[in-house]
C-alpha positions as CSV (number, residue, x, y, z in Angstrom):
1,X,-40.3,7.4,7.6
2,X,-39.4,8.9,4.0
3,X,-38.6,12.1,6.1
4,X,-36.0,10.7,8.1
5,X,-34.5,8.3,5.5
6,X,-34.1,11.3,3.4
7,X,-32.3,13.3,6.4
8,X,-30.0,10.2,6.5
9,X,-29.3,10.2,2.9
10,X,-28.3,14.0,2.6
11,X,-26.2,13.7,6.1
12,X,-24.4,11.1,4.5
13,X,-23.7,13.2,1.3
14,X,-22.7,15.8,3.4
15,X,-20.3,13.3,5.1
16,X,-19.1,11.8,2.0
17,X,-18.7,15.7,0.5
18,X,-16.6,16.6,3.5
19,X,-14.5,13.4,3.4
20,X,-13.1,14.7,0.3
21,X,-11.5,17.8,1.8
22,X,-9.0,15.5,3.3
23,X,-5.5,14.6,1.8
24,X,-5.1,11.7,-0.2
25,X,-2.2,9.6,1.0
26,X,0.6,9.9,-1.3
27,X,0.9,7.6,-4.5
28,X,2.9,4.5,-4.3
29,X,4.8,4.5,-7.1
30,X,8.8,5.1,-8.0
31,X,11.2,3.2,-10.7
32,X,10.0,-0.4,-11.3
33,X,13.3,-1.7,-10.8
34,X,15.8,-0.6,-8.3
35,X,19.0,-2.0,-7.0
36,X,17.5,-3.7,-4.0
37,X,14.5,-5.1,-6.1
38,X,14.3,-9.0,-5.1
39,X,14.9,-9.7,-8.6
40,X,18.6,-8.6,-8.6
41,X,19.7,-11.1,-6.3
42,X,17.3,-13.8,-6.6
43,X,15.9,-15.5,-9.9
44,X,12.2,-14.4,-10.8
45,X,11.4,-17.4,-13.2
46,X,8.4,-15.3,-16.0
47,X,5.7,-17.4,-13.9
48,X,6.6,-15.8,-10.3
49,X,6.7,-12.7,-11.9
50,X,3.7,-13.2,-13.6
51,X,2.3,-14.0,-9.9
52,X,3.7,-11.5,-8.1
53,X,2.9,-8.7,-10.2
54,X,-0.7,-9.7,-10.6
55,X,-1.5,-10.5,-7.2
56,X,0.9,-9.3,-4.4
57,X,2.8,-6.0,-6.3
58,X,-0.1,-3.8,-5.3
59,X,0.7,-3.8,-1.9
60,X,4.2,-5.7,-1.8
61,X,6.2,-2.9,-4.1
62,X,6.8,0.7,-4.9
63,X,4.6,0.2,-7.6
64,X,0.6,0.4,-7.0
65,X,-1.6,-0.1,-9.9
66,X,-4.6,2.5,-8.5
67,X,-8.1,2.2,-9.3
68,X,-10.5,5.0,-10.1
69,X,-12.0,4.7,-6.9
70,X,-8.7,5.3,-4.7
71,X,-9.2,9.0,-5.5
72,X,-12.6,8.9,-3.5
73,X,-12.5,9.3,0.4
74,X,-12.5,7.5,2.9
75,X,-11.1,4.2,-0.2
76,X,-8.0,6.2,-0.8
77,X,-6.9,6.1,3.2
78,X,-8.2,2.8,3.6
79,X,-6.2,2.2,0.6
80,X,-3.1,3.6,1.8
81,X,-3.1,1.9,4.7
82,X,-3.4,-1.0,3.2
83,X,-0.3,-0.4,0.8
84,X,1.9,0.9,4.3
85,X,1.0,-2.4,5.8
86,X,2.0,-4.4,2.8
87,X,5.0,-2.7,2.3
88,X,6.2,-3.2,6.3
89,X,5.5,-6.4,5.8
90,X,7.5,-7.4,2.4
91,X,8.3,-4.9,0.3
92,X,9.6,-6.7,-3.0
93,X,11.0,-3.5,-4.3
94,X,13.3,-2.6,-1.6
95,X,13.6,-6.9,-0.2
96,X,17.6,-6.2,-0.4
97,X,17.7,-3.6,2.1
98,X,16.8,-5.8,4.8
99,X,18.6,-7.7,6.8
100,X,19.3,-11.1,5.6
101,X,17.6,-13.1,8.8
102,X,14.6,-10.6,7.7
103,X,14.7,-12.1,4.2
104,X,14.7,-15.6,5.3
105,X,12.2,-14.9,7.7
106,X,10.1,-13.6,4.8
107,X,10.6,-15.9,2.4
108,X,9.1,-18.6,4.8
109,X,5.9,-16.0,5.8
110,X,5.1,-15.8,2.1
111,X,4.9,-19.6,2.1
112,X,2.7,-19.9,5.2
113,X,0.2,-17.2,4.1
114,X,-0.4,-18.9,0.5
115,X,-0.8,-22.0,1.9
116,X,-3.0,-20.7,4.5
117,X,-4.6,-18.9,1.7
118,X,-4.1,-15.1,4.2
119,X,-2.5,-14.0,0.6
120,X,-3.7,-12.4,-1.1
121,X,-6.3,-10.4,1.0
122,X,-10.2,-11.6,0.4
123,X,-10.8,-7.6,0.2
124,X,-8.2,-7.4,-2.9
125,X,-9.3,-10.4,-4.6
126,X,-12.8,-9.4,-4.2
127,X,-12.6,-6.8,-6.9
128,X,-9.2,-8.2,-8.4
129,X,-10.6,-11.3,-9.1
130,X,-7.4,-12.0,-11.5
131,X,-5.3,-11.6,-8.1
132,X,-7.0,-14.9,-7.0
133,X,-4.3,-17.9,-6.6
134,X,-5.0,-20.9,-8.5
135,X,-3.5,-24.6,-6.9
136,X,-1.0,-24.4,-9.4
137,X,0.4,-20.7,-9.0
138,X,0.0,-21.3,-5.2
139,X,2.7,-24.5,-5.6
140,X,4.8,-22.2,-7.7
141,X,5.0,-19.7,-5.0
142,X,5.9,-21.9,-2.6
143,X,8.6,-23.6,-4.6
144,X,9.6,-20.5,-5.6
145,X,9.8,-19.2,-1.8
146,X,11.8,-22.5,-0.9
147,X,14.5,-21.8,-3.4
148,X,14.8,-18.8,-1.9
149,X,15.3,-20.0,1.6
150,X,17.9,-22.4,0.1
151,X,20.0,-19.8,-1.7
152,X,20.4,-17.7,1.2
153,X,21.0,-20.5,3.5
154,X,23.8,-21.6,1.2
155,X,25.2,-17.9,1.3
156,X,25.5,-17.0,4.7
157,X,26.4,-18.6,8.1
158,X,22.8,-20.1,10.3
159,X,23.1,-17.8,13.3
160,X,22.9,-14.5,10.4
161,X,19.4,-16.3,9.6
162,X,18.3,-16.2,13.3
163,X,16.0,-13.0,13.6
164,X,16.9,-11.3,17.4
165,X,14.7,-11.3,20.0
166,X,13.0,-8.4,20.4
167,X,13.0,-6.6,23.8
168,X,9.9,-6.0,25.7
């Protein structure tokens, strides 16, 4: 039995050796601020920003705080991955370039996932325990993402909020 679990132990080294040979995924990270950063067009009161830095920026901007361990394969593709999929799904640094009935559409999914407590991920706030949302920054989130909704509602004509149909 020792035989065998030492085999398994040194295959797995191996593994883990080889793993490493692979590329890392690029680093996530450009000027904190650009012109179609959320922030330029909608108000980030210090307490969303406060929020959104600590718990959704990692994945939801161009501008990923890496830990040590995301220069370790297989972390740093899972990692990656993770950041592409945050990023196609809101991407806070480039929110402006999208369309506005993308926007609206947005601003209401970030309310759903917080109150359905999706966001942010249990595998982030596992190890980023300060990414964890409190009642209170939940609620401010939420209000935040409602005042949102109601500024660009105010701006532009309903059928420009409509997101089209998507063809099968």
């Amino acid at each position: 039995m020792k035989k065998i679990l030492k085999y398994f132990l040194l295959a797995l080294l191996v593994i883990l050796v080889l793993f490493q040979l692979f590329p890392k995924p690029a680093k996530n990270n450009s000027t904190p601020f650009s012109s179609l950063d959320i922030s330029r067009k909608y108000p980030l009161p210090t307490d969303v920003a406060r929020i959104l830095k600590s718990s959704c920026y990692d994945c939801h901007s161009n501008n990923t705080v890496y830990p040590w361990y995301s220069n370790v394969q297989p972390v740093a593709m899972w990692l990656g991955n993770h950041i592409e999929d945050g990023k196609r799904e809101i991407n806070f640094s480039e929110f402006l370039a999208a369309p506005v009935a993308r926007q609206y559409k947005k601003m209401a999914d970030l309310k759903e996932q917080v109150e359905e407590n999706e966001m942010p991920l249990w595998s982030y706030s596992l190890i980023h325990t300060y990414a964890k949302l409190s009642a209170v920054q939940k609620e401010v989130l939420i209000n935040w993402s409602a005042q949102v909704r109601d500024s660009i509602k105010a701006n532009y004509p309903p059928d420009s909020l409509v997101m089209p149909k998507r063809r099968p």
